[in-house]
Biopython code that builds the backbone (N, CA, C, O; Angstrom):
import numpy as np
from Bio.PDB.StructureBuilder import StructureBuilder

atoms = [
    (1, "UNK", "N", (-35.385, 3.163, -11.988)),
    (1, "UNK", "CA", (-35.710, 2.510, -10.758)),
    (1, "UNK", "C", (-34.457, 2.518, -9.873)),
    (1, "UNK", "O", (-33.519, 2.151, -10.580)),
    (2, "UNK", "N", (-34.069, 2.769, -8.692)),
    (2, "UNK", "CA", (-33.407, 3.302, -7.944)),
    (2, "UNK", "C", (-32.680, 1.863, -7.592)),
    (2, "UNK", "O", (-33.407, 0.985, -8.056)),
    (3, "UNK", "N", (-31.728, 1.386, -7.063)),
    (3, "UNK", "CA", (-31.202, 0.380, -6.737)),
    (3, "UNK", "C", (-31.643, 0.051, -5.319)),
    (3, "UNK", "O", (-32.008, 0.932, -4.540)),
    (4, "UNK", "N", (-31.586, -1.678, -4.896)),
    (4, "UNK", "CA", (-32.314, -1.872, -3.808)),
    (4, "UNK", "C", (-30.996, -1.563, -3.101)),
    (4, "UNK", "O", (-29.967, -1.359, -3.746)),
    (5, "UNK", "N", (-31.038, -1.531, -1.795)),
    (5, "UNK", "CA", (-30.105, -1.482, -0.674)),
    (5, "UNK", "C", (-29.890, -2.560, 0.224)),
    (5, "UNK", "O", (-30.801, -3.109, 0.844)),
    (6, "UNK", "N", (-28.690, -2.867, 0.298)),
    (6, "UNK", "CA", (-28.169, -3.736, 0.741)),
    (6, "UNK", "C", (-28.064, -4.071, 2.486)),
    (6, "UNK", "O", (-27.441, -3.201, 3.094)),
    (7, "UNK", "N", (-28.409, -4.812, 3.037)),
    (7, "UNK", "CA", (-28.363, -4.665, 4.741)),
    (7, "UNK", "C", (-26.988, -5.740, 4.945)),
    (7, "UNK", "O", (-26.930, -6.951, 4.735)),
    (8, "UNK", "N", (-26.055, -4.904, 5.376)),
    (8, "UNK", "CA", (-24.480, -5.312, 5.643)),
    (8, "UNK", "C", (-24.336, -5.580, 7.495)),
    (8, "UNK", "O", (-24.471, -4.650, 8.290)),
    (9, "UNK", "N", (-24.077, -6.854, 7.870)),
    (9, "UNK", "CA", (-24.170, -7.054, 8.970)),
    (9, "UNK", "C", (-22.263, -7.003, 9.454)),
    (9, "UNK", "O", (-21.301, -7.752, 9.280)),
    (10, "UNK", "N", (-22.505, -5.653, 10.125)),
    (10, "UNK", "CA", (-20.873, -4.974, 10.534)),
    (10, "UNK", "C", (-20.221, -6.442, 11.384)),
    (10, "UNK", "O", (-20.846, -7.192, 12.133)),
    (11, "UNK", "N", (-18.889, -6.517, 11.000)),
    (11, "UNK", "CA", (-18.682, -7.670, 11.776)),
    (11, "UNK", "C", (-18.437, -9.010, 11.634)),
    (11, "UNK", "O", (-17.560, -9.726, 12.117)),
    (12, "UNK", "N", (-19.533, -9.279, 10.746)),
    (12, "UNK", "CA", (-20.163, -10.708, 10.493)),
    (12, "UNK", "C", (-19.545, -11.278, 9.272)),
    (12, "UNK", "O", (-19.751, -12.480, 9.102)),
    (13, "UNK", "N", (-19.015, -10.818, 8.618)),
    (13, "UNK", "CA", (-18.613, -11.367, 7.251)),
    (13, "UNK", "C", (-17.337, -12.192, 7.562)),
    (13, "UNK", "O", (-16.440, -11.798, 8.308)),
    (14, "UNK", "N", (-17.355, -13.625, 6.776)),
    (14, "UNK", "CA", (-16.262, -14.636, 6.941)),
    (14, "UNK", "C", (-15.036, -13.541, 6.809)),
    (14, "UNK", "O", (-14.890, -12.578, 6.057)),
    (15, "UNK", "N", (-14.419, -13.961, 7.601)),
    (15, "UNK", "CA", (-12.841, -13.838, 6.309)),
    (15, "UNK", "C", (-11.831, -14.633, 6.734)),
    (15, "UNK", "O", (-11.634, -15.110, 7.851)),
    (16, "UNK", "N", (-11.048, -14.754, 5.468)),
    (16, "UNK", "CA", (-10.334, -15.939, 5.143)),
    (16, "UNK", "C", (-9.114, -16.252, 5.907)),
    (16, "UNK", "O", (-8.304, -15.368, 6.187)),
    (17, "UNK", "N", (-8.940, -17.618, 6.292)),
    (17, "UNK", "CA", (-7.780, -17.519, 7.496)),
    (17, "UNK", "C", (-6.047, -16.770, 7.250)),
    (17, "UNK", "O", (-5.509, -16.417, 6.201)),
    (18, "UNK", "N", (-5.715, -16.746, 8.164)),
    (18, "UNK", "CA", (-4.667, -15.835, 8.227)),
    (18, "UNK", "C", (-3.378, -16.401, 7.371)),
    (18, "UNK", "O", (-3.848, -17.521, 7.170)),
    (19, "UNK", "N", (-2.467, -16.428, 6.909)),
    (19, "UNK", "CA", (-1.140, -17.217, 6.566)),
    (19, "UNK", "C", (-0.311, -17.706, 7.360)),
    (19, "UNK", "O", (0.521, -18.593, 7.165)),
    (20, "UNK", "N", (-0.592, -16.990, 8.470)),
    (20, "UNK", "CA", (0.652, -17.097, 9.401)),
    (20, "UNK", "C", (0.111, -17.503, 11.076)),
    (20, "UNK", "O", (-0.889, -17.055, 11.635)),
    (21, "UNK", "N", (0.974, -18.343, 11.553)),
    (21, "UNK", "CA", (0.299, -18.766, 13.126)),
    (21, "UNK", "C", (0.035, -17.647, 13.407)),
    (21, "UNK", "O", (-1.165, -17.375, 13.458)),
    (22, "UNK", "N", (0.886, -16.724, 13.655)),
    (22, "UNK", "CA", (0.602, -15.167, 14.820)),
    (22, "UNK", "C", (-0.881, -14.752, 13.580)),
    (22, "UNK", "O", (-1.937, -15.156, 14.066)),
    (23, "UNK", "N", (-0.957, -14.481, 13.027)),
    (23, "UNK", "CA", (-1.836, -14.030, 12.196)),
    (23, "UNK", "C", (-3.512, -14.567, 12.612)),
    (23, "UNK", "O", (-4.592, -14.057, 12.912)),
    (24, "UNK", "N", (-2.840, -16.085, 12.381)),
    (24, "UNK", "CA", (-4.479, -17.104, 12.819)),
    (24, "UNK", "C", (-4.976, -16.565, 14.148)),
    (24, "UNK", "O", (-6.122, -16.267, 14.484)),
    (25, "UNK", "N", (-3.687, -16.505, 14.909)),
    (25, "UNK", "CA", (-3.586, -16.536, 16.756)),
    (25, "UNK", "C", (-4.798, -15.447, 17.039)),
    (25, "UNK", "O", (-5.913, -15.642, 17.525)),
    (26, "UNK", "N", (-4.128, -14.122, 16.518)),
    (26, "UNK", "CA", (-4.666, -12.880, 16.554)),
    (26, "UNK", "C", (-6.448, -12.951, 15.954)),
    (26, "UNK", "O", (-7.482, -12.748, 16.590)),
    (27, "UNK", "N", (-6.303, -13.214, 14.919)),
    (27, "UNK", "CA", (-8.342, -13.634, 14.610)),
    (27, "UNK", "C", (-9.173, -14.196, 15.608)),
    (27, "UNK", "O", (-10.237, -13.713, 15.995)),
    (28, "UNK", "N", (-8.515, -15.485, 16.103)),
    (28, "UNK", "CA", (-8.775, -16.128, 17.219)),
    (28, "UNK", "C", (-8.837, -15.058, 18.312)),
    (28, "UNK", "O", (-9.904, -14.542, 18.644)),
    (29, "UNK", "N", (-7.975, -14.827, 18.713)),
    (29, "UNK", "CA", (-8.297, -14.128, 19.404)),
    (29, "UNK", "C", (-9.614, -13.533, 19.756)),
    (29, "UNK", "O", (-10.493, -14.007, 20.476)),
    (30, "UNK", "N", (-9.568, -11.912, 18.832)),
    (30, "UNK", "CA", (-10.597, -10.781, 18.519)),
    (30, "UNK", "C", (-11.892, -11.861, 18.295)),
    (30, "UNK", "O", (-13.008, -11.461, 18.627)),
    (31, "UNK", "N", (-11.745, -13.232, 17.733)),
    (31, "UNK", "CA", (-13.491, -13.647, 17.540)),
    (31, "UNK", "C", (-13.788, -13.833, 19.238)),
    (31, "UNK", "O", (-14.905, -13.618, 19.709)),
    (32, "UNK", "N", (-12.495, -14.310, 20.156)),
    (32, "UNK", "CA", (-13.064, -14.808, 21.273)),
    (32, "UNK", "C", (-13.515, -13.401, 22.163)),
    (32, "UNK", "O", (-14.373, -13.477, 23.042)),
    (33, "UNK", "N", (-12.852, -12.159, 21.835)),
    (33, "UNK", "CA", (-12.760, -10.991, 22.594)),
    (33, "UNK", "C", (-14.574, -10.446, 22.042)),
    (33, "UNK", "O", (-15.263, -9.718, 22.757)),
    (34, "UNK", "N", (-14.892, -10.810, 21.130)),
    (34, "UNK", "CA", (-16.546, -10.356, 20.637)),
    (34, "UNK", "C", (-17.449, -11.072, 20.864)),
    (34, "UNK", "O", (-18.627, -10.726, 20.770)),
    (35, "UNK", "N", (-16.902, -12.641, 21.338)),
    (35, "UNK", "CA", (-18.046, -12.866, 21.904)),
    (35, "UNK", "C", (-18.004, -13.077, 23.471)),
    (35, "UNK", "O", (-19.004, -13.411, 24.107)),
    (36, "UNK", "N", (-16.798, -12.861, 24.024)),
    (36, "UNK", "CA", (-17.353, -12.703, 24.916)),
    (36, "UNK", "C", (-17.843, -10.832, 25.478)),
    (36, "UNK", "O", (-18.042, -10.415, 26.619)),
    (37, "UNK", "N", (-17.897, -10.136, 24.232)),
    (37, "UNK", "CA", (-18.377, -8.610, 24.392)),
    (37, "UNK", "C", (-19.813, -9.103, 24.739)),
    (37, "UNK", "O", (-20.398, -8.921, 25.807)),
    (38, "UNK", "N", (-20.416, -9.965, 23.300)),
    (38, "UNK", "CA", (-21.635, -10.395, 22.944)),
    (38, "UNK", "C", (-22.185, -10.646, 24.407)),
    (38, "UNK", "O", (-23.069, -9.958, 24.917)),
    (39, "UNK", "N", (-21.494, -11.816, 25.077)),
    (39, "UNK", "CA", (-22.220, -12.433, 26.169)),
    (39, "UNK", "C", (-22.257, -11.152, 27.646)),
    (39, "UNK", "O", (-23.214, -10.980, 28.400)),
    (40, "UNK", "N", (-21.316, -10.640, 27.679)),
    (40, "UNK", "CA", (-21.118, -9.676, 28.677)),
    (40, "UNK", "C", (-22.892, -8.661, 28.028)),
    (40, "UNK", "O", (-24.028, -8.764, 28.490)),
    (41, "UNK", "N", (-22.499, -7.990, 27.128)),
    (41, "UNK", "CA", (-23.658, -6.883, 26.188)),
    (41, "UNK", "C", (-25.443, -8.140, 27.038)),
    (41, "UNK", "O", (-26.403, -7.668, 27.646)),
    (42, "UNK", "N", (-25.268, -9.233, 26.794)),
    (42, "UNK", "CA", (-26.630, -9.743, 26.963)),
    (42, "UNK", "C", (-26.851, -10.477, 28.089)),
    (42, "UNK", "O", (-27.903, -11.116, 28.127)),
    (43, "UNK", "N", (-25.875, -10.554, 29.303)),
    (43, "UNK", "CA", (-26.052, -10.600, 30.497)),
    (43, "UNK", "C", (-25.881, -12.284, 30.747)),
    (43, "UNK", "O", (-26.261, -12.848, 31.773)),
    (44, "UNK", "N", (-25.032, -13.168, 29.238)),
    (44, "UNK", "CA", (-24.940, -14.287, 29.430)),
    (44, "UNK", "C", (-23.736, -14.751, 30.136)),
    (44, "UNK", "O", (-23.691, -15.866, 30.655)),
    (45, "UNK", "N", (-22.803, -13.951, 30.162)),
    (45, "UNK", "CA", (-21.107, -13.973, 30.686)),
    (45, "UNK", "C", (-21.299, -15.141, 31.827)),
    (45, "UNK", "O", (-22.386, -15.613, 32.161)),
    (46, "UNK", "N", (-20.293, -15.428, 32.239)),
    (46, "UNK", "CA", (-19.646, -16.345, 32.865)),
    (46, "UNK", "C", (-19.027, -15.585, 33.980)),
    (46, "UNK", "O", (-19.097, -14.374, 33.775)),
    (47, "UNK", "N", (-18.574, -15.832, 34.846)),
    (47, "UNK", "CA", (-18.505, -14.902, 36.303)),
    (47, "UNK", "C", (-16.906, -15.196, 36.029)),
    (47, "UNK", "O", (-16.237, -14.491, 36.785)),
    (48, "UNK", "N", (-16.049, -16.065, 35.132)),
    (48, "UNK", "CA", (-14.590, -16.370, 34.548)),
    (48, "UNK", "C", (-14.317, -14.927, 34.071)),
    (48, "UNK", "O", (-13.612, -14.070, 34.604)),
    (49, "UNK", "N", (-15.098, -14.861, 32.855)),
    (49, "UNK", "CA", (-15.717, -14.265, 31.681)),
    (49, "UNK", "C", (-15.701, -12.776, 32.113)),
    (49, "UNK", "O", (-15.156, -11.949, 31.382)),
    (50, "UNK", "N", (-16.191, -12.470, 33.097)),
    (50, "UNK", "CA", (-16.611, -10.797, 33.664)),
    (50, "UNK", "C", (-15.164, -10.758, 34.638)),
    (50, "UNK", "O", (-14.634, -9.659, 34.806)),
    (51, "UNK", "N", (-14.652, -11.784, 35.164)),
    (51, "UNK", "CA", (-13.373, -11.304, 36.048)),
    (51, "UNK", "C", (-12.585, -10.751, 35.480)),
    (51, "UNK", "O", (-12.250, -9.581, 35.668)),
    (52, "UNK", "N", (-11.886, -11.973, 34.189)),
    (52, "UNK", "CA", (-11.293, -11.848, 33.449)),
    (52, "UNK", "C", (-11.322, -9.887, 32.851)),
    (52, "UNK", "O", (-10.363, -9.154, 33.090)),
    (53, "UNK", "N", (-12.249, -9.521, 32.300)),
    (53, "UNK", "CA", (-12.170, -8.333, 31.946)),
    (53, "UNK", "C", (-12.061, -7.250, 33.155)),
    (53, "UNK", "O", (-11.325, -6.279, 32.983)),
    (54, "UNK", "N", (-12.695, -7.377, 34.234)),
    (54, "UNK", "CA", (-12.661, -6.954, 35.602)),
    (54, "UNK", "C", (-11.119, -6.620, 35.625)),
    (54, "UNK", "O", (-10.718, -5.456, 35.640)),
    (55, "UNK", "N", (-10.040, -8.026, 35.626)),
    (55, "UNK", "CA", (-8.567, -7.786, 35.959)),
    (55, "UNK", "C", (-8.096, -6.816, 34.925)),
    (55, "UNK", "O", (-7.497, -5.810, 35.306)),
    (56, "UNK", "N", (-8.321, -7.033, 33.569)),
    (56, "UNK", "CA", (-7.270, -6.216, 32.309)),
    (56, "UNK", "C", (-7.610, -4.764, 32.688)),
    (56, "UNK", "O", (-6.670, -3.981, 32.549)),
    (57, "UNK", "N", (-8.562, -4.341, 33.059)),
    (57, "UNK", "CA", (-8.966, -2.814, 33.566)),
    (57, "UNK", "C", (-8.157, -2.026, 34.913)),
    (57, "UNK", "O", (-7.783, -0.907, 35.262)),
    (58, "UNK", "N", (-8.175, -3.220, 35.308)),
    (58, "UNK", "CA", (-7.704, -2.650, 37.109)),
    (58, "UNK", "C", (-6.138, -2.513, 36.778)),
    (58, "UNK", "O", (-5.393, -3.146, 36.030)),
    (59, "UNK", "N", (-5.875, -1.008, 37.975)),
    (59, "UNK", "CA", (-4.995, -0.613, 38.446)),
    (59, "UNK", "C", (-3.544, -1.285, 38.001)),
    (59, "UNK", "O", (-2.698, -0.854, 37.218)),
    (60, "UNK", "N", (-3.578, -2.793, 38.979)),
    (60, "UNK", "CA", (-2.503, -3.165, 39.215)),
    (60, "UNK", "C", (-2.260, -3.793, 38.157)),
    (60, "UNK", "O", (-1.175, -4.356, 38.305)),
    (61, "UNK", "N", (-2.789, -4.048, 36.932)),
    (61, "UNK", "CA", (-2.738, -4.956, 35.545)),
    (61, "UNK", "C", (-2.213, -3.855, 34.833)),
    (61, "UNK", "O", (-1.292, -4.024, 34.034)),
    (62, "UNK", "N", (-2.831, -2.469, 35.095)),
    (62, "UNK", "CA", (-1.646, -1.642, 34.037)),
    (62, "UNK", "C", (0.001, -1.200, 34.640)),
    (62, "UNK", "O", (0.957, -0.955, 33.904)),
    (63, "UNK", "N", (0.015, -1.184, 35.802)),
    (63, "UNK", "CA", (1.287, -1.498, 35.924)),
    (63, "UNK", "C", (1.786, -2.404, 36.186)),
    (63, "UNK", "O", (2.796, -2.035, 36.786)),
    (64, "UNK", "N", (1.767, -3.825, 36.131)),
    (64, "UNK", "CA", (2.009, -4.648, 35.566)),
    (64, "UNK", "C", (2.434, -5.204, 34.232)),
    (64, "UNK", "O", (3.134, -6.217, 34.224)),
    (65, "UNK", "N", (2.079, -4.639, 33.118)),
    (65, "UNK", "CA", (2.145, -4.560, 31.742)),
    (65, "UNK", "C", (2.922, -3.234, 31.589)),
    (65, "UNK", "O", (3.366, -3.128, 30.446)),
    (66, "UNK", "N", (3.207, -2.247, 32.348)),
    (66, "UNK", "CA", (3.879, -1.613, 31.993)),
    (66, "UNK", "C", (5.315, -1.433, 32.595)),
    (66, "UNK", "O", (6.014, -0.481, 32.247)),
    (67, "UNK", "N", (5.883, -2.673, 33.802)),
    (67, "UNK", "CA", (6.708, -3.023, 34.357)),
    (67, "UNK", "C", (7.246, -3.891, 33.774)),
    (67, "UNK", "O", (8.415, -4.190, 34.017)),
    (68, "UNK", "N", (6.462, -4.550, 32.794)),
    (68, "UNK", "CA", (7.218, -5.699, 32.005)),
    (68, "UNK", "C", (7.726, -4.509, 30.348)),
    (68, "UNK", "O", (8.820, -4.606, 29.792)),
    (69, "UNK", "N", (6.756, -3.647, 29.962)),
    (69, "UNK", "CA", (7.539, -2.914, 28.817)),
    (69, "UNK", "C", (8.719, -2.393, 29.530)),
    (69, "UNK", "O", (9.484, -1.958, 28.669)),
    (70, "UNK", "N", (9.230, -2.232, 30.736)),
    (70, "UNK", "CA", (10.432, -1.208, 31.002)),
    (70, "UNK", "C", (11.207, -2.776, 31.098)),
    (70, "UNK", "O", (12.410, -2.587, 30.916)),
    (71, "UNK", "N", (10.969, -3.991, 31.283)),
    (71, "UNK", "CA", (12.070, -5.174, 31.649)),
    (71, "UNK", "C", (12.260, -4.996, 30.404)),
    (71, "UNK", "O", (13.186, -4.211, 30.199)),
    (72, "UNK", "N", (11.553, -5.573, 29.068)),
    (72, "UNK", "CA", (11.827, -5.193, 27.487)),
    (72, "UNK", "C", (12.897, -4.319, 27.126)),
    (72, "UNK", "O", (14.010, -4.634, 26.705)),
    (73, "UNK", "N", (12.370, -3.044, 27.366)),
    (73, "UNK", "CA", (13.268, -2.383, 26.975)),
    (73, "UNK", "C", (14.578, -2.223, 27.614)),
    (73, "UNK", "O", (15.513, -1.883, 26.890)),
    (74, "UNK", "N", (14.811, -2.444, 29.041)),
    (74, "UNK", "CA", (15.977, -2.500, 29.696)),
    (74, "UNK", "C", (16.769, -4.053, 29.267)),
    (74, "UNK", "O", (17.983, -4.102, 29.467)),
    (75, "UNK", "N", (16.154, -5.151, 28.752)),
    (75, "UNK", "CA", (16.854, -5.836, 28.158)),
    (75, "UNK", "C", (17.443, -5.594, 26.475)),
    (75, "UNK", "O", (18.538, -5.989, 26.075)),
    (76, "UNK", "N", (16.477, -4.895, 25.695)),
    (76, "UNK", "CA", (16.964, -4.435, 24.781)),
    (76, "UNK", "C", (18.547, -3.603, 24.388)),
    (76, "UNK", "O", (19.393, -3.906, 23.546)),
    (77, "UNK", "N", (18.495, -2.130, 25.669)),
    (77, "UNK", "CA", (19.397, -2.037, 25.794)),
    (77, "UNK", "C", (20.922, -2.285, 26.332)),
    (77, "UNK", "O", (21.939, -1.597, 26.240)),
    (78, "UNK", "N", (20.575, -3.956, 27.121)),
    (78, "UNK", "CA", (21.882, -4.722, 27.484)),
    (78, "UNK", "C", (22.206, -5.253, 26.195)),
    (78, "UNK", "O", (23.360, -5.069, 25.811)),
    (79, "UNK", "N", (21.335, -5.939, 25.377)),
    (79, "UNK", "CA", (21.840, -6.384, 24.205)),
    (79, "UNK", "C", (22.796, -5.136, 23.283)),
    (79, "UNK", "O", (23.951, -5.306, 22.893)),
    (80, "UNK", "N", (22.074, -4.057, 23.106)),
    (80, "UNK", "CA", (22.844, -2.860, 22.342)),
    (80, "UNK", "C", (24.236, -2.629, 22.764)),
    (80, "UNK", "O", (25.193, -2.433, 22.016)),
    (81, "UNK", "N", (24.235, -2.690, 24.442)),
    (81, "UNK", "CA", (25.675, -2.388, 24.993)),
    (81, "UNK", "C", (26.306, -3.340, 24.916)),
    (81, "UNK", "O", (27.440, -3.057, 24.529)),
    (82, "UNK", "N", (26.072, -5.071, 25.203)),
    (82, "UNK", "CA", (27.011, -6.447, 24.675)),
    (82, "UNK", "C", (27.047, -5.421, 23.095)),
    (82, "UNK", "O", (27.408, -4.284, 22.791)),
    (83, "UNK", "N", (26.741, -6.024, 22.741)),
    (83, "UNK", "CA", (26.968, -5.869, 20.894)),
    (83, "UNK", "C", (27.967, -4.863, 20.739)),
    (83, "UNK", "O", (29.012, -5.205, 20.187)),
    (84, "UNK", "N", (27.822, -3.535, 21.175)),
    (84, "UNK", "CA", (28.947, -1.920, 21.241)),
    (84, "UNK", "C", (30.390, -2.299, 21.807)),
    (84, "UNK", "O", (31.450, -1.897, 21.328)),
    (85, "UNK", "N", (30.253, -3.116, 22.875)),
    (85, "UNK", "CA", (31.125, -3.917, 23.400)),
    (85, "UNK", "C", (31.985, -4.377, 23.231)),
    (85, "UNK", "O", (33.122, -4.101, 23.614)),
    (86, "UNK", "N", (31.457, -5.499, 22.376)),
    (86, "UNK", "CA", (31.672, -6.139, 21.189)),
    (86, "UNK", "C", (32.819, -5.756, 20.123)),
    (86, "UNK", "O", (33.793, -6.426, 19.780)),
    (87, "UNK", "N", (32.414, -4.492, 19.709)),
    (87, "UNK", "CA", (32.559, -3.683, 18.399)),
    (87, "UNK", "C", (33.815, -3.304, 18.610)),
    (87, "UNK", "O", (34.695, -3.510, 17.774)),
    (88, "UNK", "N", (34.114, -2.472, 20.207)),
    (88, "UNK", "CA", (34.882, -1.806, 20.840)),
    (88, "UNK", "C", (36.213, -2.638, 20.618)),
    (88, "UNK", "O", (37.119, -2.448, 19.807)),
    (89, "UNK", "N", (36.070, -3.528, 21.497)),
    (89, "UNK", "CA", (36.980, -4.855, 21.543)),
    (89, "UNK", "C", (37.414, -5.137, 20.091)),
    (89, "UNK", "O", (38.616, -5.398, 20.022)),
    (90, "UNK", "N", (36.798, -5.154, 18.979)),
    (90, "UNK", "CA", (37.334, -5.389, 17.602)),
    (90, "UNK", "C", (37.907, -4.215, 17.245)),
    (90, "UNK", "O", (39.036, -4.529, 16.867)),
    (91, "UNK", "N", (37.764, -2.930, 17.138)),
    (91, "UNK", "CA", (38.258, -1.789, 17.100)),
    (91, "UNK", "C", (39.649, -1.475, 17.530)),
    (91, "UNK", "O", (40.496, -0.816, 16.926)),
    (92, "UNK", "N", (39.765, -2.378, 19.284)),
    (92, "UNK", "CA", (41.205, -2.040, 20.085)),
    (92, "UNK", "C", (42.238, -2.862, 19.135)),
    (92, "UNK", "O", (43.244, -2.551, 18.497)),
    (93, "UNK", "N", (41.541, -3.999, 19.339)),
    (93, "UNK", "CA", (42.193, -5.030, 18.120)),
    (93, "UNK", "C", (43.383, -4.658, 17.386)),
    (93, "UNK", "O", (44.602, -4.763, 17.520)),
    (94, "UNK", "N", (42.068, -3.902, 16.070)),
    (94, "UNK", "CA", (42.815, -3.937, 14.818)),
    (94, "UNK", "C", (43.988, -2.822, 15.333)),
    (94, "UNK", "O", (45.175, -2.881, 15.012)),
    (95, "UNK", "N", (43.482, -1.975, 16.051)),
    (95, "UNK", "CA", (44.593, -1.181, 16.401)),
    (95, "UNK", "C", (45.551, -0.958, 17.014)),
    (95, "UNK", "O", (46.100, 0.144, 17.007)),
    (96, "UNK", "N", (46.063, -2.238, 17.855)),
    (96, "UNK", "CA", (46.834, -2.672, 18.397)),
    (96, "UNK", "C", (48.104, -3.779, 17.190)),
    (96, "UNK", "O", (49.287, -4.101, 17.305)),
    (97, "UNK", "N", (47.101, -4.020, 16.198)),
    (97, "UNK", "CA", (47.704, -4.717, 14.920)),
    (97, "UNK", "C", (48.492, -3.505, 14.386)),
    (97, "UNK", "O", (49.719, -3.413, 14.352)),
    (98, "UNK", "N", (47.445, -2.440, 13.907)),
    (98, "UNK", "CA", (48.102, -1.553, 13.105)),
    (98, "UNK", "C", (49.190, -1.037, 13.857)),
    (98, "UNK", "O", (50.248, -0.722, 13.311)),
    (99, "UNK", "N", (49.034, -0.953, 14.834)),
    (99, "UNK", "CA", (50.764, 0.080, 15.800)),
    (99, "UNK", "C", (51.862, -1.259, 15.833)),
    (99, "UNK", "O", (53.019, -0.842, 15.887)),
    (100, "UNK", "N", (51.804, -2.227, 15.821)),
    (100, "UNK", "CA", (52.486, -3.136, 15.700)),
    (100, "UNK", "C", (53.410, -3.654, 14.266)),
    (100, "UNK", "O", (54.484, -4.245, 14.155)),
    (101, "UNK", "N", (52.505, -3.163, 13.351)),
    (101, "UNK", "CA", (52.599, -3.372, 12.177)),
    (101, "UNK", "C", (53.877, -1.909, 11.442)),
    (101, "UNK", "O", (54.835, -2.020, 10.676)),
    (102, "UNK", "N", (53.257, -0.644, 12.151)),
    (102, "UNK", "CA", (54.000, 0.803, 12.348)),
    (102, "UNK", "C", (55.529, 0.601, 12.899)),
    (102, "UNK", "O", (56.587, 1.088, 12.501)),
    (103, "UNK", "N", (55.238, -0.305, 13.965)),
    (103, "UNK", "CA", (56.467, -0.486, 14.754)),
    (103, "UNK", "C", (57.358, -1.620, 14.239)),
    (103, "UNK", "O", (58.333, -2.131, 14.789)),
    (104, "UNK", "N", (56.791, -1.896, 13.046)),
    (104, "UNK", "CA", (57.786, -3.127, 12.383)),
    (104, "UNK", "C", (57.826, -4.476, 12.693)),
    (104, "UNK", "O", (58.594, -5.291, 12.181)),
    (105, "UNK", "N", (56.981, -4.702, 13.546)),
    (105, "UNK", "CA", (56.160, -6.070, 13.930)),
    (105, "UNK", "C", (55.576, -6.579, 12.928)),
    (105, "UNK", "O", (54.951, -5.975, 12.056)),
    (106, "UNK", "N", (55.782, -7.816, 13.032)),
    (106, "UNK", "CA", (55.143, -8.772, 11.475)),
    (106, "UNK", "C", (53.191, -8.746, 12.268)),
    (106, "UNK", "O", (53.206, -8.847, 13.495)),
    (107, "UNK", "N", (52.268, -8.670, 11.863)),
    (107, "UNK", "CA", (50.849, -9.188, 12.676)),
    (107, "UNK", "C", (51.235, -10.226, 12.793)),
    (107, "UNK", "O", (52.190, -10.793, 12.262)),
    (108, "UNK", "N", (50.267, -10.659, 13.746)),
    (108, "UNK", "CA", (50.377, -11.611, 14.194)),
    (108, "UNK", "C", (49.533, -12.678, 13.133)),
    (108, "UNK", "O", (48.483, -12.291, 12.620)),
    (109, "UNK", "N", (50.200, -14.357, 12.784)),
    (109, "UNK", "CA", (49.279, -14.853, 11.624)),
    (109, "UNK", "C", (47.766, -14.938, 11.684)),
    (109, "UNK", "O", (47.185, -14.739, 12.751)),
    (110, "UNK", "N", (47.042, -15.258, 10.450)),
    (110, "UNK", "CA", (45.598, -15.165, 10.685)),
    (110, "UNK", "C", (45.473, -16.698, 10.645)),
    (110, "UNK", "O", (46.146, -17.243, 9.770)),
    (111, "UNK", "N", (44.574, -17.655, 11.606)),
    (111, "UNK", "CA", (44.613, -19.388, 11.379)),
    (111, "UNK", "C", (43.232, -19.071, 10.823)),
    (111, "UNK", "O", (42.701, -20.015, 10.239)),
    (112, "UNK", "N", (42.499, -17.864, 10.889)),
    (112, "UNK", "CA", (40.981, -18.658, 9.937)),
    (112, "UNK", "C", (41.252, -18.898, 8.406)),
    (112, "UNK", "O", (40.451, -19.502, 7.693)),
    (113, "UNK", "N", (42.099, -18.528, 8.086)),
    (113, "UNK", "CA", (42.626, -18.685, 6.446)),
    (113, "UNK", "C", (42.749, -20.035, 6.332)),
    (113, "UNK", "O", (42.449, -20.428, 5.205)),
    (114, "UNK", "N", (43.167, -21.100, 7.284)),
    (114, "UNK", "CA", (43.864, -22.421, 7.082)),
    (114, "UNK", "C", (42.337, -23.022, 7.600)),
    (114, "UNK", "O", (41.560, -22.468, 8.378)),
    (115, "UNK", "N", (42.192, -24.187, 6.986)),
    (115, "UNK", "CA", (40.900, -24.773, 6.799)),
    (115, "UNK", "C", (41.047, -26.348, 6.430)),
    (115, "UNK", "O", (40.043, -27.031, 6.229)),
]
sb = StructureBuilder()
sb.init_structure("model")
sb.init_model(0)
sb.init_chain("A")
sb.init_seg("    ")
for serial, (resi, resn, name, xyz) in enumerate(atoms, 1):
    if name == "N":
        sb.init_residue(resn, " ", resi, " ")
    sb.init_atom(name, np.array(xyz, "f"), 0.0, 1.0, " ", f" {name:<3s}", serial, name[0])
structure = sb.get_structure()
């Protein structure tokens, strides 16, 4: 006898909350993004509801979102150059120690040792 078949409703199945806020956030989310697919799909939407998706589509919302990835990344790379900066400055340093040290100069003392 052949096995019965199962009717799996895509979608619909619980699942278990997330571990993590961003995690929960994101479920939340996608449940609110399906139903309001649901209500848009059956002509129940909310005139909020239909703008709302109206704006994320239009023109000026993708460059918008993509004026803020270039602020991102142009702040990213101020942080990289502070930090290199940074590095540089410790680099002149030691090497201003070491020629000093060449030249028979005592370094100069270290006070993080004393505590």
């Amino acid at each position: 006898m052949p096995a019965r078949k199962r009717k799996v409703k895509l979608g619909k199945t619980p699942r278990r909350p997330a571990t993590t806020p961003e995690g929960r956030e994101h479920q939340l989310v996608s449940q609110a993004v399906d139903l309001a697919e649901q209500q848009i799909r059956s002509g129940t939407a909310s005139s909020q509801v239909i703008t709302h998706f109206l704006k994320l589509g239009s023109t000026r919302e993708r460059l918008e979102q993509e004026r803020l990835e270039h602020e991102n990344e142009l702040t990213r790379v101020k942080i990289d150059a502070l930090e290199s900066q940074k590095r540089v400055e410790e680099l002149y340093m030691e090497a201003l120690t070491a020629m000093r040290s060449y030249a028979g100069e005592l370094p100069p003392p270290d006070f993080d040792d004393e505590a």
